[in-house]
C-alpha positions in Angstrom: -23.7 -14.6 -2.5 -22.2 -14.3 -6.0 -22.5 -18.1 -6.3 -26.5 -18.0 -5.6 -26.5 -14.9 -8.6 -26.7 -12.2 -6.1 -25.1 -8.4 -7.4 -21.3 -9.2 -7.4 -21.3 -5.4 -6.4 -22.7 -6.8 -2.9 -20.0 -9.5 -2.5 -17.4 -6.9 -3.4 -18.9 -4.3 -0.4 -18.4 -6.9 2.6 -15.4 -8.4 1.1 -14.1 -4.6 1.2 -15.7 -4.1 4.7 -13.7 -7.2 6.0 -10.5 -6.0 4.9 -11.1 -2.8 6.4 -11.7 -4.5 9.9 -9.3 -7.3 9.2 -6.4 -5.0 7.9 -5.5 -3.4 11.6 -5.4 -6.1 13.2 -2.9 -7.9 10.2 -0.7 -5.5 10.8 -1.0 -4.5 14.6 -0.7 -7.7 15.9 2.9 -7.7 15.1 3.9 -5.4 17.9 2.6 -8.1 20.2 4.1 -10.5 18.6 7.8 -9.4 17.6 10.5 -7.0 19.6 10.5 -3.3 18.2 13.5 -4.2 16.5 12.5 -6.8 14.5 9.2 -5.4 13.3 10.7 -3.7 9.9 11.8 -7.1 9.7 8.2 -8.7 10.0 6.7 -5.5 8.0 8.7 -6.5 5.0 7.8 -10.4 5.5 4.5 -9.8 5.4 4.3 -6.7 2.5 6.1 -9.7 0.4 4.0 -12.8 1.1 0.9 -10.6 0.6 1.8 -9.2 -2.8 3.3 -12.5 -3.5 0.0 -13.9 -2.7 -1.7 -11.3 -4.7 0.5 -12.0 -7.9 -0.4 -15.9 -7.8 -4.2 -14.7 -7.2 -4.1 -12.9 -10.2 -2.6 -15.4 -12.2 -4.6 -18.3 -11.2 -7.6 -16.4 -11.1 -7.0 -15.5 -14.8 -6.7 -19.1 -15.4 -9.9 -20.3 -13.6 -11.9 -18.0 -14.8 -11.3 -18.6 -18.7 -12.0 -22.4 -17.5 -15.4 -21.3 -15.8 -16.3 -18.2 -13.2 -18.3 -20.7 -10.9 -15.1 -22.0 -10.4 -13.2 -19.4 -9.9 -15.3 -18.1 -7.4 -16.1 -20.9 -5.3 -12.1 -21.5 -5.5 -12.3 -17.6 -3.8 -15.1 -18.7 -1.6 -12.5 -21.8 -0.6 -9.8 -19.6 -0.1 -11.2 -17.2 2.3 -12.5 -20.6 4.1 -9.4 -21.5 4.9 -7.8 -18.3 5.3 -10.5 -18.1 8.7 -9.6 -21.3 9.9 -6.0 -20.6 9.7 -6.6 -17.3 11.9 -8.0 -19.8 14.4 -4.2 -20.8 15.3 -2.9 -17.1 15.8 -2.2 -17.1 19.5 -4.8 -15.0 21.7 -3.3 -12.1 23.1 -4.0 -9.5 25.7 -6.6 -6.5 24.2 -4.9 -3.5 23.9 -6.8 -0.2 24.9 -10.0 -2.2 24.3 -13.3 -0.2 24.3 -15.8 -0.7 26.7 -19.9 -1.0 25.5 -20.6 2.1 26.3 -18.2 3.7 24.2 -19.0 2.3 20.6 -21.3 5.2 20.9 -18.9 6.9 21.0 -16.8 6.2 18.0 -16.5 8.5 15.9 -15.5 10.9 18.3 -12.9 8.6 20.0 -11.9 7.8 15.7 -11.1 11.8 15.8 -9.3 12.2 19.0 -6.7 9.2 17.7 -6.3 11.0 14.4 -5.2 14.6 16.4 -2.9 12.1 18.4 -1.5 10.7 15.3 -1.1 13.5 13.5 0.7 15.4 16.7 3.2 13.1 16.8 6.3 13.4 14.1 6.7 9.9 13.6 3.4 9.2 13.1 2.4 11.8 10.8 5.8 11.3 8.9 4.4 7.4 8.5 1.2 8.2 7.8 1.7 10.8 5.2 4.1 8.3 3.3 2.9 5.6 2.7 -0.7 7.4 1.7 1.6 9.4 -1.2 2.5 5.6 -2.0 -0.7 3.6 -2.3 -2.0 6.5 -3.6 0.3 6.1 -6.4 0.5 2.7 -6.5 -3.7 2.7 -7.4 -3.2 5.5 -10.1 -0.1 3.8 -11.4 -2.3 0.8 -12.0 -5.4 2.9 -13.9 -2.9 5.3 -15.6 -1.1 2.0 -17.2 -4.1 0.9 -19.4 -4.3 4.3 -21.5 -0.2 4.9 -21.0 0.8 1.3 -22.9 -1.0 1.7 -26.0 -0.2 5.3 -26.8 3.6 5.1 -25.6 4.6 1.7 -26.4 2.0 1.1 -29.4 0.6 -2.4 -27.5 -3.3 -2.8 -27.9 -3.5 -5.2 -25.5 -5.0 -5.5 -22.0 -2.4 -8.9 -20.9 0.5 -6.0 -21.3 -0.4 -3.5 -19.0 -1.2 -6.4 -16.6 2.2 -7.7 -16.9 3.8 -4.8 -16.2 2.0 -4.3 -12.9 3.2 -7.4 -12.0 6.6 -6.1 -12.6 6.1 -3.0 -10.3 4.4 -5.8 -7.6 8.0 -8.1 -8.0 10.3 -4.9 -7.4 8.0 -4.1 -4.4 8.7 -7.3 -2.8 12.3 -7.2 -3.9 12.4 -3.4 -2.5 10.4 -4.8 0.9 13.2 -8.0 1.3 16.0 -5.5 0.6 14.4 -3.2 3.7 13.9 -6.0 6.1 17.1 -6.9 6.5 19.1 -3.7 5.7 16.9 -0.7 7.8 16.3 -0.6 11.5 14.0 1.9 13.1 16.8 4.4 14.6 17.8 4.4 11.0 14.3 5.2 9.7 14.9 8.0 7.5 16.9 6.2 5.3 14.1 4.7 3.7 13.7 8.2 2.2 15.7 7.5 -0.3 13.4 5.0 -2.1 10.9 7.5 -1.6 12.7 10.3 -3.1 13.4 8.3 -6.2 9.6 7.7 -6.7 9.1 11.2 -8.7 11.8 10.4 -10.9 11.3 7.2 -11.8 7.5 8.0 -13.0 9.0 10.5 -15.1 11.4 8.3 -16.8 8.2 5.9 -17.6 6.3 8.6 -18.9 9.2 9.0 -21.4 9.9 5.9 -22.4 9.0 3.9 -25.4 10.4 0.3 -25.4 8.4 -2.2 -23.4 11.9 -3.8 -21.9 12.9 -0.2 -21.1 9.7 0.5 -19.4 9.7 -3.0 -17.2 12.8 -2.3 -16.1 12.2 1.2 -14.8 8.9 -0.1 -13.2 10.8 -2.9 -11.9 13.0 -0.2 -10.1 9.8 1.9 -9.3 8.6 -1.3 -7.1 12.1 -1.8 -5.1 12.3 1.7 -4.0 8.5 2.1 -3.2 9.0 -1.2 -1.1 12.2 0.2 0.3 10.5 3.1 1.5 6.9 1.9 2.5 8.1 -1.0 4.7 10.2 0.7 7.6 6.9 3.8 7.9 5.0 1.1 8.1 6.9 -0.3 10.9 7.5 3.1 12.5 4.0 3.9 12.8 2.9 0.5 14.6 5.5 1.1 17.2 4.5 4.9 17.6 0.9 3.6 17.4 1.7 1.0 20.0 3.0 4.1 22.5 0.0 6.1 22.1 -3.5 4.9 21.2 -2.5 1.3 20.0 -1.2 0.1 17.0 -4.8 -1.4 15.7 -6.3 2.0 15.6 -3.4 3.5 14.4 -3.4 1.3 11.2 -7.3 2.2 11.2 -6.2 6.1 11.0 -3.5 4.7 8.6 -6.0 3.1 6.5 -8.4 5.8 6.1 -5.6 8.5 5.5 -4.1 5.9 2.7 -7.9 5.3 1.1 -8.4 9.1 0.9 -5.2 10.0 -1.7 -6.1 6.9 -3.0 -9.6 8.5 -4.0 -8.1 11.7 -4.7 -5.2 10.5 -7.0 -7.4 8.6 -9.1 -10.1 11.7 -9.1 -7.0 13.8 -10.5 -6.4 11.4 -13.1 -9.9 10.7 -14.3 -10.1 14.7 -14.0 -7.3 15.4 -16.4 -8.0 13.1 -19.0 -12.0 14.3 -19.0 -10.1 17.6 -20.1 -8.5 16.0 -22.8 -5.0 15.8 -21.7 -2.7 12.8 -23.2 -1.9 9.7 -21.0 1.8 10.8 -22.0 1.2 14.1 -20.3 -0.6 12.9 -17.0 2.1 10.8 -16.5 4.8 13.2 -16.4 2.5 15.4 -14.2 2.1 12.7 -12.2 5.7 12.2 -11.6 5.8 15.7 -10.9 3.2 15.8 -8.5 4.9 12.6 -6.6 8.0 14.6 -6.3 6.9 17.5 -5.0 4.9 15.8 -2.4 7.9 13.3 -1.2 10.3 16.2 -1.6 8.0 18.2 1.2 7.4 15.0 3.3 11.0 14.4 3.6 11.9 18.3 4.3 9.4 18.3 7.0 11.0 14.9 8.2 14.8 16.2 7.9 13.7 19.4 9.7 12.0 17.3 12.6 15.1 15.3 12.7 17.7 15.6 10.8 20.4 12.8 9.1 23.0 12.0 11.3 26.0 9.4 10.8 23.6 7.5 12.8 20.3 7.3 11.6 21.4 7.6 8.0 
């Protein structure tokens, strides 16, 4: 479509609609595939390879495109190509709580009955509500970076706050790898602990103002959002599995996560329409990821509580 000189905005729309179909079933189809135990295993396997996979598809895209962006997009168009046939050698499995015909009509209301389920159970909600405070930061890490770099570390540059994503994407991986092999699900809430260090790590960004400094802290920012992302995510599928099924639990998942996304970013382009300095929304930002892991993780440790053995 963007090829023929269609409106990229088009492409962009069923590229996004894809993912959104394509994303549950990424992610579900590993309960079918791998024994409970080893699914934080696989979670963290597969965060890694697809942010790895993202970091070389920004990089190479950058490239292609300064060469020419016919290129780069038929290279895309290539890409997704052979990313379908590769899907052709997943094995077929069994449908799990499939619908019937008759109830796609039904749809939305079946979409709100598996949120109430979700959101009922501890585990689940614990998951859900997680990893949304993460992406959510993640996406307003990544807008909040192009006004924080040139007033903090005097850079007028676009390449630097670039870079230093990239840096938050490496620690992630690193972070992901670490939980893979280190956290099992009976010792979920462990990964709390990357979680709780989110808050203060955004306000040490927000004070810094030495680039080294500020990859570094980033860098540790990624490892501990990876630490604590992974297992939820793992948690959730095998709740999601016991209840409505873990495809439409990553749907719930998704919409839950694409929701603070919007609202995260709405608070940022809020605060700076009112003037305030990147500086300052960043250390309310860090305050505001606090505070919400903080009450995530009381509610968790209320709900269950550390013990020598989940710990």
């Amino acid at each position: 479509m963007i090829l023929s000189g269609g409106n990229p905005l088009w492409g962009y729309a069923i590229a996004g609609i894809g993912a959104a179909i394509y994303s549950p079933a990424k992610y579900g189809i590993l309960t079918q595939l791998v024994h409970p135990d080893k699914l934080v295993k696989a979670n963290g396997l597969l965060e890694g390879s697809t942010i790895v996979a993202i970091l070389l598809g920004v990089l190479s895209g950058g490239y292609l495109a300064d060469l020419s962006i016919s290129l780069a997009v038929g290279v895309a168009a290539g890409l997704y190509l052979l990313a379908a046939a590769a899907n052709l050698f997943i094995p077929r499995l069994p449908r799990i709580h499939a619908l019937s015909v008759r109830e796609f009509r039904h749809l939305p209301r079946i979409f709100g009955h598996n949120v109430a389920t979700l959101w009922r159970t501890p585990d689940a909600r614990f998951s859900i509500l997680g990893t949304s405070v993460f992406w959510g930061m993640g996406s307003t890490l990544r807008l909040l970076m192009f006004a924080w770099v040139p007033v903090a570390l005097g850079l007028l540059d676009n390449q630097e706050p670039a870079n230093l994503m990239g840096v938050v994407s490496i620690g992630i991986i690193v972070g992901a790898a670490f939980a893979a092999f280190t956290v099992k699900l009976e010792r979920v809430n462990t990964a709390l602990w990357g979680g709780l260090a989110l808050g203060p790590l955004v306000l040490m960004f927000a004070s810094l103002h030495h680039l080294e400094l500020a990859a570094a802290v980033l860098f540790g920012l990624g490892m501990a959002g990876g630490f604590f992302v992974v297992p939820l995510n793992a948690l959730l599928q095998e709740r999601g599995t016991e209840t409505i099924g873990a495809g439409r639990t990553l749907a719930v998942q998704n919409l839950f996560e694409n929701t603070a996304m919007l609202l995260m970013a709405g608070v940022y382009f809020g605060l700076t329409a009112l003037g305030f300095s990147a500086v300052t929304v960043a250390y309310g930002f860090g305050v505001l990821v606090l505070i919400a892991i903080l009450l995530i993780g009381v509610n968790r440790l209320r709900a269950q509580p550390l013990t020598p053995r989940n710990l």
